[in-house]
C-alpha positions as CSV (number, residue, x, y, z in Angstrom):
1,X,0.0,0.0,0.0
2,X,1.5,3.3,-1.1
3,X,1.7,6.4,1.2
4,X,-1.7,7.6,-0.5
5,X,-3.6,4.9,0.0
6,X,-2.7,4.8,3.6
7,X,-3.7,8.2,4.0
8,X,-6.8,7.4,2.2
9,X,-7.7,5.1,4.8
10,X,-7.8,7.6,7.7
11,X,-10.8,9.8,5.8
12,X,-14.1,9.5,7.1
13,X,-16.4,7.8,4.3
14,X,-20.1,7.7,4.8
15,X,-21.5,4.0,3.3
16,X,-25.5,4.4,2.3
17,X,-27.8,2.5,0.4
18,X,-28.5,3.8,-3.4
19,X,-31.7,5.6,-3.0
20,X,-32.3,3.9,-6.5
21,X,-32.4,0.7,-5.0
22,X,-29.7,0.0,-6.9
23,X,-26.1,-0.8,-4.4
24,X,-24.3,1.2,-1.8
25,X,-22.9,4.8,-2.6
26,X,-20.4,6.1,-0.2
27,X,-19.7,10.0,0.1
28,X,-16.3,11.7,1.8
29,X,-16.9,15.1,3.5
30,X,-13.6,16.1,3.5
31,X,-13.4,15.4,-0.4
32,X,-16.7,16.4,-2.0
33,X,-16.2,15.8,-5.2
34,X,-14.9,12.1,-4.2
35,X,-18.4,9.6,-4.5
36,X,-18.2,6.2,-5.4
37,X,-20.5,3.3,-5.8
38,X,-20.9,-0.2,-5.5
39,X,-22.4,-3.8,-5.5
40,X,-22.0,-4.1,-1.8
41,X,-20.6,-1.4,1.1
42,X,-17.9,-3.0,1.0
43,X,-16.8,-2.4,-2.8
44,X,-18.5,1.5,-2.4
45,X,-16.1,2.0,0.5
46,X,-13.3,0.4,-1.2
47,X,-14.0,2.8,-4.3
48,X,-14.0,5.9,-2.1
49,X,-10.3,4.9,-0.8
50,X,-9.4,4.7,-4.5
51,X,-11.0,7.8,-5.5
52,X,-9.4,9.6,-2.1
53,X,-5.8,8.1,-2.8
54,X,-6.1,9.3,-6.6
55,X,-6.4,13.1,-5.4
56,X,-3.9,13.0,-3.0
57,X,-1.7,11.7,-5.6
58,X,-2.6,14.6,-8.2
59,X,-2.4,17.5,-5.3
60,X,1.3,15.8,-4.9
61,X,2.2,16.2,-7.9
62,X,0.8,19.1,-8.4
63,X,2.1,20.9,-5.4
64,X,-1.1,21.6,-4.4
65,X,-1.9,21.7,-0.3
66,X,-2.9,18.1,1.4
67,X,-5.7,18.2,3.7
68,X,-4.6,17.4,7.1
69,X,-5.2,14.4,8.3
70,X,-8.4,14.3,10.5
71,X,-8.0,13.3,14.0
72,X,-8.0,9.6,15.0
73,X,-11.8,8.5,16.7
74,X,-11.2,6.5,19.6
75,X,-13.7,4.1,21.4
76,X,-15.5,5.2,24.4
């Protein structure tokens, strides 16, 4: 797993149901333009990762500023 992908997997990605009926569709607030679908939530949250890691990749490159990394959730 590359650096990207990594940091992909620290993003918050919300996982919902296709209000088409049709799959899962999963949506990342801190990168709005980032939604992805799938058969199962498990594909849609996969996709996001993919979607997330391909930005961070192309505002690398580009010298553009990286989010920060959001802040780790620990259980209660």
């Amino acid at each position: 797993m590359d650096p990207h992908e990594q940091r992909a997997c620290r993003h918050k990605v919300m996982v919902l149901p296709d209000p088409d009926g049709d799959g899962y569709l999963a949506e990342v607030p801190a990168f709005p333009g980032v939604c992805a679908g799938g058969d199962t939530p498990a594909e849609a949250l996969e996709c996001a990762y993919e979607g997330i890691a391909s930005i961070l990749d192309s505002m690398a490159r580009h010298g553009d500023p990286v989010p920060p990394l959001p802040e780790p959730v620990s259980a209660p």
